[in-house]
C-alpha positions as CSV (number, residue, x, y, z in Angstrom):
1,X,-12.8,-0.9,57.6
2,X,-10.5,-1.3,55.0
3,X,-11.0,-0.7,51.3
4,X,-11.7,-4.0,49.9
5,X,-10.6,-3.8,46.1
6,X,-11.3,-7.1,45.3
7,X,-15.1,-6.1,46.1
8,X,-14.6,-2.6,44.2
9,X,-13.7,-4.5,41.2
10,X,-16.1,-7.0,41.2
11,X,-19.1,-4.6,41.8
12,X,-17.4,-1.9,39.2
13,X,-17.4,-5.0,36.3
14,X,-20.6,-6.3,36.9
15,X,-22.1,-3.0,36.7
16,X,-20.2,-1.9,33.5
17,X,-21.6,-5.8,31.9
18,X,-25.1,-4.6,33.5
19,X,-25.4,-1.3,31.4
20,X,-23.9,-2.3,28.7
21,X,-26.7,-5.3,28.0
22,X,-29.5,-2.9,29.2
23,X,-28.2,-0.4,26.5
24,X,-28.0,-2.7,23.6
25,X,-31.2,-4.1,24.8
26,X,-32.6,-1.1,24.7
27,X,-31.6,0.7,21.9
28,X,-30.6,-1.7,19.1
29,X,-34.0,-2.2,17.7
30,X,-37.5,-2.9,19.2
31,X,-37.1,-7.1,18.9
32,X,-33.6,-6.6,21.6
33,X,-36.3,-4.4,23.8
34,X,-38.5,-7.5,23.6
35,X,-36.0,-10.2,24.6
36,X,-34.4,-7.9,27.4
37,X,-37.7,-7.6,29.0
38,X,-38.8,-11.6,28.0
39,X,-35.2,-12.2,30.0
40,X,-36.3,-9.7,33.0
41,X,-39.7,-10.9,32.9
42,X,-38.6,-14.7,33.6
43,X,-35.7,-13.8,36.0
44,X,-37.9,-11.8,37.8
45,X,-40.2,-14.7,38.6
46,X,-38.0,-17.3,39.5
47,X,-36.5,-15.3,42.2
48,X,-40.0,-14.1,43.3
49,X,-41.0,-17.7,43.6
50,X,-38.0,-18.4,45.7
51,X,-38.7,-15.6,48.0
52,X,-42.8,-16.6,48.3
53,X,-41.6,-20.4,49.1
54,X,-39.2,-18.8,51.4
55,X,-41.5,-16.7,53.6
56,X,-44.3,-19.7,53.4
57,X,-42.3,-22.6,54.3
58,X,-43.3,-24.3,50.9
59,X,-42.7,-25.3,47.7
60,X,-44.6,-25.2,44.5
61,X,-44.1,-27.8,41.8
62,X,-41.9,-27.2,38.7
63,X,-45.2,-27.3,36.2
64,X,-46.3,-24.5,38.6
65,X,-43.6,-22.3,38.2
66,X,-43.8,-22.6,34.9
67,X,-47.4,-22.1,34.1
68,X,-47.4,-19.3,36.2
69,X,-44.7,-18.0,34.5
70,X,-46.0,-18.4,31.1
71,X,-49.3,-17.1,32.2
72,X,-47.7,-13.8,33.1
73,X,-46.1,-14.1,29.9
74,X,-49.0,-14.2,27.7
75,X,-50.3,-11.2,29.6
76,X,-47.1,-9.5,28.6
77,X,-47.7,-10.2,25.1
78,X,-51.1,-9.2,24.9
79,X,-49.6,-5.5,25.7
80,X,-47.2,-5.6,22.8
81,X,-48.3,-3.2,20.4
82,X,-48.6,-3.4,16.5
83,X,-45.0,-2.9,16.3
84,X,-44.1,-6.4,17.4
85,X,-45.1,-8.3,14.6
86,X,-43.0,-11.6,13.2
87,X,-44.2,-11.1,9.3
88,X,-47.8,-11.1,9.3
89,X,-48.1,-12.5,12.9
90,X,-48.8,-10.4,15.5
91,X,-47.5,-11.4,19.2
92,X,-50.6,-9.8,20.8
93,X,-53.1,-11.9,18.9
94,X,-51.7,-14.8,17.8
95,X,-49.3,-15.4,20.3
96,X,-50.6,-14.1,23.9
97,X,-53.6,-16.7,24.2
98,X,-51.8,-19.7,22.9
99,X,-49.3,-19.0,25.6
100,X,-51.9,-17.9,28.5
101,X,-53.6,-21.3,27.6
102,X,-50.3,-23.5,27.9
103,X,-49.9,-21.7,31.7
104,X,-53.0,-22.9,32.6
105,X,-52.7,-26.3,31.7
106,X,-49.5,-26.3,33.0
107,X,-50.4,-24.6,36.2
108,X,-53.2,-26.8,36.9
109,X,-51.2,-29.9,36.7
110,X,-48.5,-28.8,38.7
111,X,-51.5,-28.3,41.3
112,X,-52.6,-32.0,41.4
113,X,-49.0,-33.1,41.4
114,X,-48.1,-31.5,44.2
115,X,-50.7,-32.7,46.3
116,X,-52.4,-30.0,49.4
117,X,-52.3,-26.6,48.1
118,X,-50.8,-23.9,50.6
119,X,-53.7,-20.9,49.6
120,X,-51.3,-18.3,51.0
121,X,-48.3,-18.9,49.3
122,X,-50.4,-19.4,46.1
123,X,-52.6,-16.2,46.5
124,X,-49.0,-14.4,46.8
125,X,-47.9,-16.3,43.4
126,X,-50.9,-15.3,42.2
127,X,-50.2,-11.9,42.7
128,X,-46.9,-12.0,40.7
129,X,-49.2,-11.4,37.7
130,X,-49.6,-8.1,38.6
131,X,-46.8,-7.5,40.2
132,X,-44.3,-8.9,37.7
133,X,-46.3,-9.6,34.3
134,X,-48.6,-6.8,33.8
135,X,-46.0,-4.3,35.1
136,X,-43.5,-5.5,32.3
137,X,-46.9,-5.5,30.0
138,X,-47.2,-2.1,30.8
139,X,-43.5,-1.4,29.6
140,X,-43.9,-3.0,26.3
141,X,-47.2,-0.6,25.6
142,X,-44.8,2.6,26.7
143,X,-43.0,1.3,23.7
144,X,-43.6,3.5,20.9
145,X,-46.5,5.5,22.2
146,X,-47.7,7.8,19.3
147,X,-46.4,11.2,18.8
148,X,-47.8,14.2,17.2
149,X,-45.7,14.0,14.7
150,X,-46.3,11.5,11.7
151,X,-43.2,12.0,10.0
152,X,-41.5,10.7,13.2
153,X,-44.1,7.9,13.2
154,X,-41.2,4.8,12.2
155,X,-38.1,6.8,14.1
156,X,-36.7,4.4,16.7
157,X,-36.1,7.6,18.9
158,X,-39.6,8.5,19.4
159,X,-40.6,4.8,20.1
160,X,-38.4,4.1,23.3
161,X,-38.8,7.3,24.5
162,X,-41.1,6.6,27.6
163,X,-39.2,3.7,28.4
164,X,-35.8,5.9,28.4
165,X,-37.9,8.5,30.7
166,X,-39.2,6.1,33.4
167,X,-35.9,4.0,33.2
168,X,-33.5,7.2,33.6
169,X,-35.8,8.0,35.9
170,X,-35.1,5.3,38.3
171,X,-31.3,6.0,38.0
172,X,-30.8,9.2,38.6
173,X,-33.3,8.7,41.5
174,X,-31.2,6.2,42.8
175,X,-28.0,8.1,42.3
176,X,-29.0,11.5,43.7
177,X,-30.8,9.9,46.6
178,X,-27.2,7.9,47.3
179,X,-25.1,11.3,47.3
180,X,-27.4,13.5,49.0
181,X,-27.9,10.7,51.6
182,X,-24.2,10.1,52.1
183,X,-23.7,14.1,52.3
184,X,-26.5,15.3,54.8
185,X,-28.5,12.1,55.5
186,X,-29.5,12.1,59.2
187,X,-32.9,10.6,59.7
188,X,-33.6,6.8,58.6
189,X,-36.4,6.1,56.3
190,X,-37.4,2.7,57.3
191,X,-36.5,-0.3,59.6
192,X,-36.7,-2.2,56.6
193,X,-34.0,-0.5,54.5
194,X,-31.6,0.8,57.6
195,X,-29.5,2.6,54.7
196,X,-31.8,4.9,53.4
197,X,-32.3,8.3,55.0
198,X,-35.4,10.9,54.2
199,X,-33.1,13.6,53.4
200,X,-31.3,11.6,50.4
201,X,-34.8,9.9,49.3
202,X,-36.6,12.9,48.9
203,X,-33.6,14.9,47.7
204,X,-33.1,11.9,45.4
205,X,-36.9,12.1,43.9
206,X,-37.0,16.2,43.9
207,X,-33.4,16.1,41.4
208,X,-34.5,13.3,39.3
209,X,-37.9,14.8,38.8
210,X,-36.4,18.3,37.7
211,X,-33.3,16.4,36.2
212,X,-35.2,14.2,34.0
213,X,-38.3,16.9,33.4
214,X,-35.9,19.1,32.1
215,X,-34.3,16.8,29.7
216,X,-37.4,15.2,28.3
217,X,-39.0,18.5,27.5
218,X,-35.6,19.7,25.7
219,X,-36.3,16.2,23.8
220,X,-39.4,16.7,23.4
221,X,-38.9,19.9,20.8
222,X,-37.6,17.3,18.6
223,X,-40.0,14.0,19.0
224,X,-43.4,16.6,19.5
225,X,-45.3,15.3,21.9
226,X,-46.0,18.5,22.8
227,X,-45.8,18.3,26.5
228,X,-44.9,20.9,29.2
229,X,-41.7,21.1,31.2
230,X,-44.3,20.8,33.9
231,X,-46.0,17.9,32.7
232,X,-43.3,15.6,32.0
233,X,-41.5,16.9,35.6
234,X,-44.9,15.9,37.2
235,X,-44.2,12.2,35.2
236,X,-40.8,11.9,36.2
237,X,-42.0,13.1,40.2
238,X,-44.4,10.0,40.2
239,X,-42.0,7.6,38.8
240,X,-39.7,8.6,41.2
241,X,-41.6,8.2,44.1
242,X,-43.3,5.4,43.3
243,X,-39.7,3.3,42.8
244,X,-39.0,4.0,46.2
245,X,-42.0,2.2,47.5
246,X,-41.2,-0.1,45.1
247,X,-37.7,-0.8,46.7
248,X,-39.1,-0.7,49.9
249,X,-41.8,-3.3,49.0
250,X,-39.3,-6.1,47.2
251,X,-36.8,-4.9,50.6
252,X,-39.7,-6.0,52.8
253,X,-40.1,-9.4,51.0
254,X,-36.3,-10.1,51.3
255,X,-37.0,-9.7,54.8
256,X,-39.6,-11.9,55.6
257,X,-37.8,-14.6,53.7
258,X,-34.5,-13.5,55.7
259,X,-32.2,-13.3,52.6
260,X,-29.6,-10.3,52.0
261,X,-30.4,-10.5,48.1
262,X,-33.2,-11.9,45.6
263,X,-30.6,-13.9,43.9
264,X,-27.3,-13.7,42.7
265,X,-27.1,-13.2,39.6
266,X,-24.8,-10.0,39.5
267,X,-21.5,-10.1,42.4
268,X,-22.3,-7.5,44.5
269,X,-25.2,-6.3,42.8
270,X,-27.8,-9.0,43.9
271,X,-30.8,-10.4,41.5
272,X,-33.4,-9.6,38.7
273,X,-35.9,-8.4,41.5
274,X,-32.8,-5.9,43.1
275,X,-32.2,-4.6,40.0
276,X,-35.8,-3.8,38.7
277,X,-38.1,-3.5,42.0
278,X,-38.5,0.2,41.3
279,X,-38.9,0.0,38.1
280,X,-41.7,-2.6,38.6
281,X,-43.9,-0.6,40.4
282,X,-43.7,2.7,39.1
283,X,-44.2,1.5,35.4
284,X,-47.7,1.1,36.0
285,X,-48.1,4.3,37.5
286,X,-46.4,6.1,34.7
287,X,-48.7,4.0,32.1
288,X,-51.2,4.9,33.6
289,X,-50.0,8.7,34.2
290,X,-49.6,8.4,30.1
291,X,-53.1,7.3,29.5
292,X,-54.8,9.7,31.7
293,X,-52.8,13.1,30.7
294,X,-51.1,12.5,27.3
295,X,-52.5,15.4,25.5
C-alpha cells in the first residue's frame, strides 16, 4: 500500500494539538488539571452512552444522559482533595452533593419520559460510574498525594507527581509495546484487538515498568517520598498491565456496538474513550496500589 501523506499529516497534527492540551492541562496549575479531567470526564461519557445504546438497540433520554453524567460528576468531586478550593468553598463538600442531587433528579425524570426502561442497557449505564466517574475520581485524589517532605508541601511538582507516573506510564507502554511488536511480534494477543501481539505487549509493559521505575525513583531523591526503585517499578508494572486490559475492554465494547472508533473527536486518532481506556482502568489500581503501600 502506498504511503498515504495526507493521513500522516493529519494523524501527526492532531497528535501534536493532543499533547500539547494534555501538557498545559497538566502542568499549568492544579485548576487546568481539574478542567482537563471535568472535559475527559464528560467526553468520556457521551461516547460511552453511544456505545451502550449501540450494543442494546436503545436509546436513553437526554435528562438521562445528563443526570447520569452529573451523577458521576459529583462523585468526581467528592475525591477532589483540600487543594481544590474556590476561596473558602471546597468542591468536595459544598459542591459534590449539590451536583449528585441535580443527577438524580435529572436521571429520574429522564426515566418517566422515556417510557419502558431497557434494565440492561441501564445496568451497563449504571456501571459508567465506576467505570468512568470514580476512575477519574481516583485521579483527582493522586493529585497532590502528601510527601515526606513539608517544605515541598505547596511545590506544584510534588502534587502531579502520581498523575505524571501513571499517565507516562500508559505512553511509554503504548510506545514500547508498538516497536517491539512491529520488530519481533509473532503471536496475536486477542481476536478482539488483531494488531496486538504478546511479544510487543509484554515487552511493552516489562520497558515501561523499568523505564518509568527508574525515572520516578531518580525523581523521587528530590520530592522524598522515600520509595524504592523496586516499589515504584512494582507501581508502574501494574499500571502497565492493567491499561492493557483496559484497552482490550473499551476494544471489546467497540465491537459489540460494531464501530471502528468511540468517536471522532481526533482524525485518525478516534475518541475520549480511545484515548483514555487504559488510563481508566489502571488508575484505580494504582490508587489503590498508593493507599495500600505508600510508606
Amino acid at each position: 500500500m502506498a504511503f498515504n501523506w495526507k493521513t500522516f499529516n493529519t494523524r501527526a497534527l492532531t497528535a501534536l494539538v493532543f499533547v500539547a492540551v494534555m501538557m498545559i492541562g497538566l502542568l499549568l496549575n492544579h485548576w487546568s488539571f481539574f478542567l482537563l479531567f471535568s472535559v475527559i470526564h464528560f467526553g468520556c461519557w457521551w461516547e460511552y452512552f453511544k456505545l451502550t445504546e449501540k450494543n442494546y438497540q436503545t436509546s436513553f433520554h437526554i435528562y438521562t444522559k445528563l443526570g447520569f453524567m452529573l451523577l458521576g460528576y459529583g462523585l468526581m468531586l467528592w475525591f477532589c482533595g483540600d487543594v481544590f478550593q474556590l476561596g473558602s468553598y471546597s468542591l468536595r463538600d459544598n459542591f459534590s452533593m449539590p451536583v449528585s442531587v441535580a443527577g438524580f433528579i435529572l436521571t429520574v425524570t429522564g426515566i418517566f419520559k422515556q417510557g419502558p426502561l431497557h434494565l440492561n442497557a441501564f445496568g451497563s449505564a449504571l456501571l459508567g460510574i465506576f467505570y468512568i466517574s470514580m476512575s477519574w475520581g481516583m485521579m483527582m485524589q493522586l493529585y497532590g498525594v502528601e510527601t515526606n517532605n513539608p517544605l515541598l508541601m505547596n511545590e506544584r511538582g510534588y502534587a502531579i507527581y502520581f498523575p505524571l507516573v501513571v499517565i507516562g506510564t500508559m505512553w511509554v507502554n503504548d510506545t514500547m509495546a508498538y516497536i517491539v511488536g512491529s520488530l519481533i511480534g509473532r503471536t496475536p494477543l486477542s481476536k478482539i484487538s488483531p494488531k496486538k501481539t504478546w511479544e510487543g505487549t509484554i515487552g511493552g509493559m516489562i520497558l515501561a515498568a523499568l523505564v518509568i521505575g527508574w525515572l520516578a525513583a531518580h525523581y523521587d531523591k528530590v520530592f522524598v517520598f522515600d520509595q524504592s526503585f523496586t516499589w515504584w517499578t512494582l507501581l508502574a508494572a501494574v499500571a502497565a498491565i492493567i491499561g492493557t486490559i483496559g484497552d482490550l475492554l473499551e476494544s471489546k465494547l467497540k465491537r459489540m456496538a460494531g464501530v471502528k472508533d468511540s468517536g471522532s473527536l481526533m482524525p485518525g486518532h478516534g475518541g475520549f474513550l480511545d484515548r483514555f481506556d487504559s488510563l481508566l482502568l489502571a488508575t484505580p489500581f494504582v490508587w489503590g496500589f498508593v493507599q495500600l503501600f505508600l510508606v
